[in-house]
N, C-alpha and C positions, 0 to 999 in steps of 0.2 A: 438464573439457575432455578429448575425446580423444585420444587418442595418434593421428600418422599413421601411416598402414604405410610400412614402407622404402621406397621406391624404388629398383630397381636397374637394372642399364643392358639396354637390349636385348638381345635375346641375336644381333642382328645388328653389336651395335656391342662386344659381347665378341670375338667372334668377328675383326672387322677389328684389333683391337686385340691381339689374337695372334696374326696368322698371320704379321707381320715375327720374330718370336722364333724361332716355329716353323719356318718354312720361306722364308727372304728370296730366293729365287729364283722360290718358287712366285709368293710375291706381289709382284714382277717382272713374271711375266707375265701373273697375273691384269691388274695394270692398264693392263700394254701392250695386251691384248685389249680392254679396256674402251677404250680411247683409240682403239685401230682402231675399234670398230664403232661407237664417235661420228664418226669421220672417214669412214666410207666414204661415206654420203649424197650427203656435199660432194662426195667425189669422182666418185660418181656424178652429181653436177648438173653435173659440169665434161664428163666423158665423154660425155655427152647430147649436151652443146653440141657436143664434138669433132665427132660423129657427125652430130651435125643439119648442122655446117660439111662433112663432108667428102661429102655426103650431093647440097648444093648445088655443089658448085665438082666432083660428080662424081670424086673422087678417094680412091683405095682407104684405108682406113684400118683395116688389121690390127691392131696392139695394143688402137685403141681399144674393138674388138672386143672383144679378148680381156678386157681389163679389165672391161668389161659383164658377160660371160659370168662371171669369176669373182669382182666384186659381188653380181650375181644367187647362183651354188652358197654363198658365204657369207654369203650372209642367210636361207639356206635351211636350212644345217648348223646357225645359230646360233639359230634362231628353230624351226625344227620336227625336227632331229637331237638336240637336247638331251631332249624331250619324249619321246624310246624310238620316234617316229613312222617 
């Protein structure tokens, strides 16, 4: 019979498994970021809605604006700024 080879952990799952020891702030915000950029979608689908409402009843709607515009720059930073693009 042969022997298995070891199996050892990813080296992505090393890696999360160190970095609370190493740096508990860093990875703080590693996953506050990661929590943002699953949440903005939604809130992007909500802002949509704002927009498309304020769009009918003709009624200015500045923030909602604003919140579009910086959805849009951060998914932009996070998806093609990382890349050196």
């Amino acid at each position: 019979m042969a022997a298995r080879p070891a199996v050892g952990k990813p080296p992505a799952v090393k890696f999360f498994s160190v970095l609370p020891r190493a740096a508990p702030w860093l990875t703080g915000a590693w996953w506050a970021l990661i929590v943002l950029r699953g949440a903005l979608p939604a809130l992007f689908s909500v802002v949509v809605a704002g927009v498309v409402a304020a769009v009918a009843t003709q009624d200015p709607y500045i923030k909602v604006s604003e919140v579009c515009v910086l959805r849009l720059v951060i998914s932009w930073k996070v998806g093609h700024g990382a890349q050196g693009e």
